[in-house]
FIVEX-875817 format. One record per residue (C-alpha): x, y, z; residue in three letters. Coordinates in nm, 3 decimals. Layout:
<nodes>
<node x="X" y="Y" z="Z" aa="ALA"/>
...
</nodes>
This chain:
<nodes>
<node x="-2.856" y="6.516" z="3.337" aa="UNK"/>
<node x="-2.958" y="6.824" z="3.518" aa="UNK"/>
<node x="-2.609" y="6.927" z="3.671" aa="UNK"/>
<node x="-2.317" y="6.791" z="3.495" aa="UNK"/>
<node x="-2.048" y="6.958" z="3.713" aa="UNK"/>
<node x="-1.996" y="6.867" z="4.120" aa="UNK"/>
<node x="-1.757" y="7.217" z="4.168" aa="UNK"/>
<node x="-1.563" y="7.517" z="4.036" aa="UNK"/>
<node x="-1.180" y="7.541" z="4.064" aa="UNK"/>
<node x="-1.081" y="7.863" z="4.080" aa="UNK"/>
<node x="-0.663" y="7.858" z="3.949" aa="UNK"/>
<node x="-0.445" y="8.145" z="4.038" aa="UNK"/>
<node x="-0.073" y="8.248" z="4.098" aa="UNK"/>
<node x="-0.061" y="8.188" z="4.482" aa="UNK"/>
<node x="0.137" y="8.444" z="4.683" aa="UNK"/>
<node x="0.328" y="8.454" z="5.028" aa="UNK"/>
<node x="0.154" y="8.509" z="5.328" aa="UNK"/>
<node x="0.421" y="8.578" z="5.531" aa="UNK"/>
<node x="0.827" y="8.674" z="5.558" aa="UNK"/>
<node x="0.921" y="8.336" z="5.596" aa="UNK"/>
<node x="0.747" y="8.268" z="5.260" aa="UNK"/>
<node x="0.851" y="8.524" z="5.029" aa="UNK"/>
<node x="1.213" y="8.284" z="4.972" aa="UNK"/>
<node x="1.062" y="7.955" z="4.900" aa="UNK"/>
<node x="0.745" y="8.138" z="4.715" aa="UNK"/>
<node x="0.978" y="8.321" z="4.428" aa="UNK"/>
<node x="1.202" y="7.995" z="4.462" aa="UNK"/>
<node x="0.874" y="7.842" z="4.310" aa="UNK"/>
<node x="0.785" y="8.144" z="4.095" aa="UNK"/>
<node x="1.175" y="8.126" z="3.960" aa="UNK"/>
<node x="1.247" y="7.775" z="3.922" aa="UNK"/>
<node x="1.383" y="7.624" z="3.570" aa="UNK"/>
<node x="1.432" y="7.998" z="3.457" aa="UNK"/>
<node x="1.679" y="8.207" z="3.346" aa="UNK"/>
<node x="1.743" y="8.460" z="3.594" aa="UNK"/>
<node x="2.019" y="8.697" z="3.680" aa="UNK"/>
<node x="2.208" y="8.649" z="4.008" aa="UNK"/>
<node x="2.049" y="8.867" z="4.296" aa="UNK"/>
<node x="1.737" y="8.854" z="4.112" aa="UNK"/>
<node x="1.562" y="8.709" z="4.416" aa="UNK"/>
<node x="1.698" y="8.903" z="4.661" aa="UNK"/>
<node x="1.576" y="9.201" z="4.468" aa="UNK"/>
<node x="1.239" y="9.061" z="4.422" aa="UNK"/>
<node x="1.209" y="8.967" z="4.794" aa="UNK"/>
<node x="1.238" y="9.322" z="4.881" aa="UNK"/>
<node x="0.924" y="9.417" z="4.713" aa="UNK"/>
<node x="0.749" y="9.184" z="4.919" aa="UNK"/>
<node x="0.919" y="9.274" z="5.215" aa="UNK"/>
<node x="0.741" y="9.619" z="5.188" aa="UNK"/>
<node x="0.425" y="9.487" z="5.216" aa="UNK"/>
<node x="0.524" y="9.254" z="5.527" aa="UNK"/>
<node x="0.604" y="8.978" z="5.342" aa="UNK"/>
<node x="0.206" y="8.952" z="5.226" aa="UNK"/>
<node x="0.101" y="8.939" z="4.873" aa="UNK"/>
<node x="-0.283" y="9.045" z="4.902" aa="UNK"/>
<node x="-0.398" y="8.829" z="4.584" aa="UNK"/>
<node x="-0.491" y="8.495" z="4.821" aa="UNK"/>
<node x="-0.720" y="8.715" z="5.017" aa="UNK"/>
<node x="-0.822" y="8.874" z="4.708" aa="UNK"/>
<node x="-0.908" y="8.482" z="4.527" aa="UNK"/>
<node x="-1.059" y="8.380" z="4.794" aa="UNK"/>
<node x="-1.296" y="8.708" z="4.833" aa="UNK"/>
<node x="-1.344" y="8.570" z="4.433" aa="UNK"/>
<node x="-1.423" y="8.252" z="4.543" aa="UNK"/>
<node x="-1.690" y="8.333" z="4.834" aa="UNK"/>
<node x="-1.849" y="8.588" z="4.591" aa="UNK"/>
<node x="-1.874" y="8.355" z="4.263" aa="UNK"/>
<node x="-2.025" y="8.081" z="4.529" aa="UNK"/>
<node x="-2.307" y="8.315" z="4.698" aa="UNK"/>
<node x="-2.384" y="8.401" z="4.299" aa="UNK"/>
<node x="-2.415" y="8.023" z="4.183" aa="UNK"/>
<node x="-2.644" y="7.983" z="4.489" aa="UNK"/>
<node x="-2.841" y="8.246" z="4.434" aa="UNK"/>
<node x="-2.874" y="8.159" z="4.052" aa="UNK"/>
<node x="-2.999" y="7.768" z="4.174" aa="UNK"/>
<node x="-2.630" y="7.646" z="4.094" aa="UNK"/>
<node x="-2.505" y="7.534" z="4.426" aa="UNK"/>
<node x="-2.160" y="7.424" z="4.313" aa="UNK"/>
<node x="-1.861" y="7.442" z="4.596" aa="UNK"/>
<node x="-1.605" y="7.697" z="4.478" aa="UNK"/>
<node x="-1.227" y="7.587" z="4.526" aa="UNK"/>
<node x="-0.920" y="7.761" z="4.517" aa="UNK"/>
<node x="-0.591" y="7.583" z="4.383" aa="UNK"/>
<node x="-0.266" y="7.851" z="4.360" aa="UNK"/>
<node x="0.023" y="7.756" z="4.111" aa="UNK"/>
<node x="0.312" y="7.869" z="4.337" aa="UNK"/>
<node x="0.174" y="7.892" z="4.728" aa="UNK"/>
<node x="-0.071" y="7.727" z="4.932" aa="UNK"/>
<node x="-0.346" y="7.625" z="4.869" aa="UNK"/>
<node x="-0.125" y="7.435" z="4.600" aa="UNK"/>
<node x="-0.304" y="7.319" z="4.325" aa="UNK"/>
<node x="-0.244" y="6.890" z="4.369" aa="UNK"/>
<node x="-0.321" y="6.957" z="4.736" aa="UNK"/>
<node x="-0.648" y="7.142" z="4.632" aa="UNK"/>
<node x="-0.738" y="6.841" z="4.385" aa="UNK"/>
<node x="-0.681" y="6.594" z="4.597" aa="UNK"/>
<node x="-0.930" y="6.751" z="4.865" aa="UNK"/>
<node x="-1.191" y="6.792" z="4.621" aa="UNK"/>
<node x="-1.143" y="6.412" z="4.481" aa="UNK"/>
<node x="-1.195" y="6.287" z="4.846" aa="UNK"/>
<node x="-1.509" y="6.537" z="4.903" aa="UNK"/>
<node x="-1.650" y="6.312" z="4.573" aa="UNK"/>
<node x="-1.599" y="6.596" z="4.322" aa="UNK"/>
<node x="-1.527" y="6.403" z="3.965" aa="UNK"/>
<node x="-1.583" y="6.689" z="3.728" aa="UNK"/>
<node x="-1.493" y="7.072" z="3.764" aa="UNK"/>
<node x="-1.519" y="7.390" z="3.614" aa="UNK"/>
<node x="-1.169" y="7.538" z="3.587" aa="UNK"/>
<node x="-1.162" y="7.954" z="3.579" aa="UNK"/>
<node x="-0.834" y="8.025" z="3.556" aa="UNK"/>
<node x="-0.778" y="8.378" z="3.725" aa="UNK"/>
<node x="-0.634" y="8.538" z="3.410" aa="UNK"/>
<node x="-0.833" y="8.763" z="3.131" aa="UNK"/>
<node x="-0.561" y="8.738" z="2.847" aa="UNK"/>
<node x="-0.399" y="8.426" z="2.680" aa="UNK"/>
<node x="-0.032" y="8.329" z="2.657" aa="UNK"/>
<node x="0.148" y="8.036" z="2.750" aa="UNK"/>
<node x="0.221" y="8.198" z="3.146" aa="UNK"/>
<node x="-0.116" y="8.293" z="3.160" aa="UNK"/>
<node x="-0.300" y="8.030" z="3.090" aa="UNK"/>
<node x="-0.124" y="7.688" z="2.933" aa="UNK"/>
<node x="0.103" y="7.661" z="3.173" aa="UNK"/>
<node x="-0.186" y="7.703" z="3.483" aa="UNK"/>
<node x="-0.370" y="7.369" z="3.259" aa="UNK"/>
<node x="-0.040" y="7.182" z="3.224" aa="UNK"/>
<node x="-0.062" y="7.220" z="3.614" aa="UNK"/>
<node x="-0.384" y="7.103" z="3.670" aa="UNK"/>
<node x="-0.302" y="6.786" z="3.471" aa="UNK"/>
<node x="-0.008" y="6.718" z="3.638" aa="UNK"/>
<node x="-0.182" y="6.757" z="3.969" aa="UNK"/>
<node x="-0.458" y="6.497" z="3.829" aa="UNK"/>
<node x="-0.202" y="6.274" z="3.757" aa="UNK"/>
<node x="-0.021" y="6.313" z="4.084" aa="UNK"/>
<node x="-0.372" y="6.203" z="4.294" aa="UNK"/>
<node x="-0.366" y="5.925" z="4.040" aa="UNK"/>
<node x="-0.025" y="5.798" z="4.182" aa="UNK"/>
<node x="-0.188" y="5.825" z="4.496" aa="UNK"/>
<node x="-0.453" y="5.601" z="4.429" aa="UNK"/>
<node x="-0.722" y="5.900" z="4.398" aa="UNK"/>
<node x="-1.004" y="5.930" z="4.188" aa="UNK"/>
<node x="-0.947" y="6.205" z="3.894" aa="UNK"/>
<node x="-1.130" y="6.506" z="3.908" aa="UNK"/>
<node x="-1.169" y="6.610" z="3.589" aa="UNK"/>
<node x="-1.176" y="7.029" z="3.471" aa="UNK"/>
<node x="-1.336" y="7.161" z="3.183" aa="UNK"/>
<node x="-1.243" y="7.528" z="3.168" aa="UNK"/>
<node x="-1.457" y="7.877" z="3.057" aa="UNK"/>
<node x="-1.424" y="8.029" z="2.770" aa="UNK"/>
<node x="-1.192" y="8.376" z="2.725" aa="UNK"/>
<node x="-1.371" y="8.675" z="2.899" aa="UNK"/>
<node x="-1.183" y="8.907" z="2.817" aa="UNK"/>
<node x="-1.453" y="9.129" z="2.613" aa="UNK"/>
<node x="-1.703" y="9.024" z="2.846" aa="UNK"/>
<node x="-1.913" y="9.356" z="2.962" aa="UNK"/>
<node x="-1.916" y="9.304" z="3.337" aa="UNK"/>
<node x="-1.507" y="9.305" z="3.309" aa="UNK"/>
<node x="-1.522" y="9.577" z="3.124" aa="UNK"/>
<node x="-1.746" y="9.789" z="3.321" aa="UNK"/>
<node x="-1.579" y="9.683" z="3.608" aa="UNK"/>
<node x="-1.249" y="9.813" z="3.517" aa="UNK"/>
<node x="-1.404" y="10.125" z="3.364" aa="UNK"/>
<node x="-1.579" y="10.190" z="3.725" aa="UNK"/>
<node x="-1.278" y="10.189" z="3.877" aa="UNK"/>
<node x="-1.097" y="10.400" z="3.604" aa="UNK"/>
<node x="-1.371" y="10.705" z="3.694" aa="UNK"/>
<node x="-1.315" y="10.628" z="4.060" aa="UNK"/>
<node x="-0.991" y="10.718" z="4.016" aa="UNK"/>
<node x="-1.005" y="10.987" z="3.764" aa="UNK"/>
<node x="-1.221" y="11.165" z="4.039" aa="UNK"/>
<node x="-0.948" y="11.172" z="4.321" aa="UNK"/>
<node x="-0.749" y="11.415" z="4.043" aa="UNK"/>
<node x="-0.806" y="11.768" z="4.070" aa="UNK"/>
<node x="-1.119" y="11.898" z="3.873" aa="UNK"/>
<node x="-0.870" y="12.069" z="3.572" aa="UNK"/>
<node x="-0.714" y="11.786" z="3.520" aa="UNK"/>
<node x="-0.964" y="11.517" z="3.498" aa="UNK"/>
<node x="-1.084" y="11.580" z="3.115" aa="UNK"/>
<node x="-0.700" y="11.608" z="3.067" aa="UNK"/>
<node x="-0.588" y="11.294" z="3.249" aa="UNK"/>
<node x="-0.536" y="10.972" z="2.985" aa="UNK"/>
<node x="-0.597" y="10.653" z="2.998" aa="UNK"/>
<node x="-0.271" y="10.442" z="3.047" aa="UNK"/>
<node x="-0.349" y="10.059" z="3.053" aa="UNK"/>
<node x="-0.111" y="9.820" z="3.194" aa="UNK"/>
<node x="-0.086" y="9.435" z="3.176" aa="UNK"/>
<node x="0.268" y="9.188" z="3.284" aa="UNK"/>
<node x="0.498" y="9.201" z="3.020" aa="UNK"/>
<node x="0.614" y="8.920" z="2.760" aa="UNK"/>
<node x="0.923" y="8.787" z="2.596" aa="UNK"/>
<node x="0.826" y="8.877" z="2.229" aa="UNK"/>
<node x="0.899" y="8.557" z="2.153" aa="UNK"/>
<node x="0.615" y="8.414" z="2.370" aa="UNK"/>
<node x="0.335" y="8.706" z="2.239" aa="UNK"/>
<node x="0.360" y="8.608" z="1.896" aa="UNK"/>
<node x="0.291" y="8.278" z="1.974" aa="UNK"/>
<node x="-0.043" y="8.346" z="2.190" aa="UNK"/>
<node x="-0.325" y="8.625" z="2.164" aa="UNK"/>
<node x="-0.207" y="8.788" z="2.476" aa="UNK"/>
<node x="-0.162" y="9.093" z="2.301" aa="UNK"/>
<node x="-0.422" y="9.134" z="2.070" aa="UNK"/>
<node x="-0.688" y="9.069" z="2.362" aa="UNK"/>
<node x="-0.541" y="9.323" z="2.646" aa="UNK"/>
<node x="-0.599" y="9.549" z="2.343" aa="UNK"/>
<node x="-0.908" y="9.476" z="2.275" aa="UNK"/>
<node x="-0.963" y="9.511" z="2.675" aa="UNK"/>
<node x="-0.840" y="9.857" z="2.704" aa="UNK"/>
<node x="-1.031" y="9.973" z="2.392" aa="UNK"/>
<node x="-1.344" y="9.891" z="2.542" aa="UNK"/>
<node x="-1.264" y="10.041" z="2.887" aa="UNK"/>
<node x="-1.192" y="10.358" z="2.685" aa="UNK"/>
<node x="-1.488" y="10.334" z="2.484" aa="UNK"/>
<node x="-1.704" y="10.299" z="2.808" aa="UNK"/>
<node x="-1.514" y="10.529" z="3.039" aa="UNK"/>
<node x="-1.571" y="10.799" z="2.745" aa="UNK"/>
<node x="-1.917" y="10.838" z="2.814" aa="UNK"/>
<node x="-2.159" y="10.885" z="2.496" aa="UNK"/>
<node x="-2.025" y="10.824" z="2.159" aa="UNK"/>
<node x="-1.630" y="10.969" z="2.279" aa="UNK"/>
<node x="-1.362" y="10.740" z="2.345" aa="UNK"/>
<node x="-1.122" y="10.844" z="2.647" aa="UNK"/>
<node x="-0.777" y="10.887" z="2.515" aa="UNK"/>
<node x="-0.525" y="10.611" z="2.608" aa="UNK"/>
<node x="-0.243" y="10.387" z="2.597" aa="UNK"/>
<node x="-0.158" y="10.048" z="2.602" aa="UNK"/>
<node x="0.215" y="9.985" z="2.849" aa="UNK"/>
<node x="0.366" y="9.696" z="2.997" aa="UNK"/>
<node x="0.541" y="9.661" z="3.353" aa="UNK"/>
<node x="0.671" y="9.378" z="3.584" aa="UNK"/>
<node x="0.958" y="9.280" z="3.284" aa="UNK"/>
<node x="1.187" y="9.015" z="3.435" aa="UNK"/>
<node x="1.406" y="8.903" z="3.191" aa="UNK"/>
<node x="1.747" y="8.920" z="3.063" aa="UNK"/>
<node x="1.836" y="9.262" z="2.915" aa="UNK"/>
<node x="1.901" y="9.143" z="2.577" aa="UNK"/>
<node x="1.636" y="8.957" z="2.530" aa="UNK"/>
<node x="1.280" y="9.109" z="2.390" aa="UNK"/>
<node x="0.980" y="9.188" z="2.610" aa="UNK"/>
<node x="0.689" y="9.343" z="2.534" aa="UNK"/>
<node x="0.696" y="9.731" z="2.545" aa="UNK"/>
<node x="0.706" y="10.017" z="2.631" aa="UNK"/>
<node x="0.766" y="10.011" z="3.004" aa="UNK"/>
<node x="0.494" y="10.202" z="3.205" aa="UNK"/>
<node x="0.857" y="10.425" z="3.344" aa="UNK"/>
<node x="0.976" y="10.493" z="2.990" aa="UNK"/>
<node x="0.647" y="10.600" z="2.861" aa="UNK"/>
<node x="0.547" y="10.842" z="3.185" aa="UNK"/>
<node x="0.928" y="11.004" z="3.102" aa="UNK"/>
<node x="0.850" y="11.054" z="2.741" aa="UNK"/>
<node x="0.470" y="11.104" z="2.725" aa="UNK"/>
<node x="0.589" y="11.408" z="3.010" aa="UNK"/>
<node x="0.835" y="11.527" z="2.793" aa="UNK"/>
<node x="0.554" y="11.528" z="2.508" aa="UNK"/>
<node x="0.327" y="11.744" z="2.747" aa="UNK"/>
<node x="0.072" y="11.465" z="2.923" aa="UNK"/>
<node x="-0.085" y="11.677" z="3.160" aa="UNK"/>
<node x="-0.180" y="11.383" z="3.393" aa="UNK"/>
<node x="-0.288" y="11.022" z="3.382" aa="UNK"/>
<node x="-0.496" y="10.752" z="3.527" aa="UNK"/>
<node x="-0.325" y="10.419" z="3.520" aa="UNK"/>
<node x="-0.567" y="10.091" z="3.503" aa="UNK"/>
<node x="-0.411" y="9.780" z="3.556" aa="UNK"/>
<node x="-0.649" y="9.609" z="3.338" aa="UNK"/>
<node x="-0.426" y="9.323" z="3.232" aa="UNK"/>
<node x="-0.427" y="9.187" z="3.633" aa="UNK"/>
<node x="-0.737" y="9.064" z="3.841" aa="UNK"/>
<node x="-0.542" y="9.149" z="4.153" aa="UNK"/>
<node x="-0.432" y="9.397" z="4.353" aa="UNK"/>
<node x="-0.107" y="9.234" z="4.404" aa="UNK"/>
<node x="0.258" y="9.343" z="4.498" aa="UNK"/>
<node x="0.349" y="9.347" z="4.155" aa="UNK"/>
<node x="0.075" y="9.631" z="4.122" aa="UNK"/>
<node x="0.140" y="9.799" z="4.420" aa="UNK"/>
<node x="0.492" y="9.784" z="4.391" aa="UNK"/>
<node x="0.542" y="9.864" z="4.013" aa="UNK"/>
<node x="0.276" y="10.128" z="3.985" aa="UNK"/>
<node x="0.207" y="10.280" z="4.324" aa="UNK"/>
<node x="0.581" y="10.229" z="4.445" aa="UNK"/>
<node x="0.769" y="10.260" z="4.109" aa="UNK"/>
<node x="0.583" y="10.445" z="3.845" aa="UNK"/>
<node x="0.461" y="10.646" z="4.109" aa="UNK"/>
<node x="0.775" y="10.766" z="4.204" aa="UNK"/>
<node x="0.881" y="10.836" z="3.856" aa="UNK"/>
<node x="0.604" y="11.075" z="3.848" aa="UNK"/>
<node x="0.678" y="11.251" z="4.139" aa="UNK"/>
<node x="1.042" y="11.316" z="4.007" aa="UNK"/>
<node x="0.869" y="11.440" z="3.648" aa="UNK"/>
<node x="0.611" y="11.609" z="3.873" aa="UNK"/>
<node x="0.300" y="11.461" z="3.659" aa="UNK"/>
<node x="0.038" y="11.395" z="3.850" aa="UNK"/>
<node x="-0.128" y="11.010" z="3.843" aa="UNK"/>
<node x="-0.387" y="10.852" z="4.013" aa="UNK"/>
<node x="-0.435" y="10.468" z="3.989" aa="UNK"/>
<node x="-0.734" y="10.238" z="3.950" aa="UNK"/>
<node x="-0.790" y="9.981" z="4.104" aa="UNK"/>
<node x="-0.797" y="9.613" z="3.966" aa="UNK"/>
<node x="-1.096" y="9.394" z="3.955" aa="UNK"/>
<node x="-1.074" y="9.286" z="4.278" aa="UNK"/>
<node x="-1.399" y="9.141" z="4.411" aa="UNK"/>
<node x="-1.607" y="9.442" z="4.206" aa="UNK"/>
<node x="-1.918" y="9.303" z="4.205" aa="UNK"/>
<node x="-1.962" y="9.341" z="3.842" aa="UNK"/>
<node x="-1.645" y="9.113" z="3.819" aa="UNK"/>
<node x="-1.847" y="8.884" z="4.025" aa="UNK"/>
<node x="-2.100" y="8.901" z="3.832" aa="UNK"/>
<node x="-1.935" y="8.825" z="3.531" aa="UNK"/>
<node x="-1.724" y="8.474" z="3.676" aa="UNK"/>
<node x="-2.132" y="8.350" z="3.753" aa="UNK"/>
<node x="-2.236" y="8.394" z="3.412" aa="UNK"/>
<node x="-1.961" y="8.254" z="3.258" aa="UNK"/>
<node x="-1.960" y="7.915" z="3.491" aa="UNK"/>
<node x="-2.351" y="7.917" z="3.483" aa="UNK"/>
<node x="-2.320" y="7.970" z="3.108" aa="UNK"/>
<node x="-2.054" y="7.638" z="3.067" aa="UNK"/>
<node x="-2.322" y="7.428" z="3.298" aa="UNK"/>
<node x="-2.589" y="7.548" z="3.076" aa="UNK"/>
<node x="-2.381" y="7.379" z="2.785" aa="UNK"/>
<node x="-2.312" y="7.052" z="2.888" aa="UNK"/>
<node x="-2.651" y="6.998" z="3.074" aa="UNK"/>
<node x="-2.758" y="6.764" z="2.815" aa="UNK"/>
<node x="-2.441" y="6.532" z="2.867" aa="UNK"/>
<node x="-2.099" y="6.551" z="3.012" aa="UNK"/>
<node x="-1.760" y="6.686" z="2.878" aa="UNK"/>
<node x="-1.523" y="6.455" z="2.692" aa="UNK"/>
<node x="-1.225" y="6.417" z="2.949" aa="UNK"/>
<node x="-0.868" y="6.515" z="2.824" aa="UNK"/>
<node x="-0.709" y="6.245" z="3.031" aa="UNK"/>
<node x="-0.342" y="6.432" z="3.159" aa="UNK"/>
<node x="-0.018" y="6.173" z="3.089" aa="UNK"/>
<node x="0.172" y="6.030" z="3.380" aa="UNK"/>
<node x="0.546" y="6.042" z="3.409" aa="UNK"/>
</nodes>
């Protein structure tokens, strides 16, 4: 069998495109949890300084084009599609569309780099519940084998430390060999972390983004933080908060710092609002000058990297297809 897969699904968190969105989008984002009253409301506003727009479904689908002019060029010509968990395109509606174009097996890429059950179990319980929803609908299953953790992968890496020395540039020549390293990623209940490897690989991210942005045999000083908590204040997250650690580090004498949001692929409001609204101005009021890089984006490196890693899984199963896990009706 010389091409066992028919397409690529490309999962990711989906994000409003529009005012009239943002309410039904965090409705989606929120249901089944356990949220303080007002807690939309407050979350609405971030979006409603950036018109109501999250940037990430532009962002996927500039993903998506790139990963399918790579496959082509490579000899792979596999369709690229893009199902979102909370927005449209919705995942069943994405699935469905791809059953009807004939697609029967897929190579999932779900658009996260670190494992937990948010991040990554919960984006394959909803692909199998969107296979089983085209199943009620008399559909043919399209079935999704997904690629393996990236996290460590080099293109990743260099993309992210790329960006880092982009930004470390637009700092003031004194205080770019001063400037550290401060890598962020969406915190966890504790609770959830020790359950999953989140942790343990956004570390082993951010060391290697150090150990490339050092240059030689040095390793640029950093830190691993968290941001974006949203739970109830007596219950665990991960820490310490991006805020809290620009107060103290300040206090401690950090000079300056270049913040790399290495634990997103997405420029979206949660970064911009978090870092370049929030954390930015914290550091105005402590007067310590930041810069921040960039996330992945559509770096071509990153581009680079989803290619391999889908041309990699076809080179696997080239000999035969993937057993099916066949997802459970209601």
């Amino acid at each position: 069998m010389s091409q066992p897969f028919d397409a690529v699904l490309v999962i990711a968190f989906g994000g409003p495109q529009g005012p009239a969105d943002v309410r039904p989008f965090l409705e989606n984002v929120l249901r089944g949890r356990r949220v303080a009253p007002g807690r939309i409301d407050e979350v609405a506003h971030h979006y409603d300084l950036f018109g109501g727009i999250s940037p990430l479904t532009e962002l996927t689908m500039r993903q998506a084009v790139g990963l399918r002019e790579r496959l082509e060029a490579a000899g792979a010509p596999l369709p690229v599609h893009v199902g979102m968990r909370n927005w449209h395109p919705y995942l069943t509606d994405t699935i469905a569309e791809m059953s009807n174009a004939g697609v029967r097996r897929a190579i999932g890429f779900i658009a996260a780099a670190h494992r937990s059950y948010s991040s990554c179990t919960q984006y394959r319980e909803n692909v199998n519940a969107a296979r089983a929803e085209i199943a009620r609908r008399g559909l043919s299953d399209v079935q999704v084998t997904y690629v393996p953790d990236w996290h460590t992968h080099p293109d990743f890496v260099e993309a992210n430390a790329d960006n880092a020395l982009r930004a470390r540039m637009q700092l003031p020549g004194a205080l770019r060999d001063a400037a550290r390293l401060v890598f962020t990623a969406h915190s966890l209940p504790v609770s959830m972390a020790d359950r999953f490897p989140y942790q343990k690989q956004f570390e082993e991210t951010a060391a290697l983004i150090a150990q490339r942005s050092g240059g030689g045999d040095g390793v640029s000083p950093y830190d691993c933080v968290y941001q974006s908590r949203s739970g109830r204040p007596e219950d665990p997250w991960l820490g310490p908060d991006v805020c809290d650690y620009l107060r103290e580090q300040r206090r401690a004498g950090l000079e300056a710092a270049v913040i790399v949001p290495a634990g997103f692929i997405c420029d979206h409001v949660e970064v911009l609002y978090d870092l370049d609204v929030e954390a930015a101005g914290v550091c105005r009021e402590l007067g310590l000058p930041i810069v921040r890089a960039q996330a992945v984006n559509d770096h071509p490196k990153f581009l680079d990297m989803m290619a391999e890693i889908v041309l990699a899984v076809c080179g696997t199963y080239k000999r035969g297809r993937p057993l099916d896990v066949v997802p459970c009706g209601d």
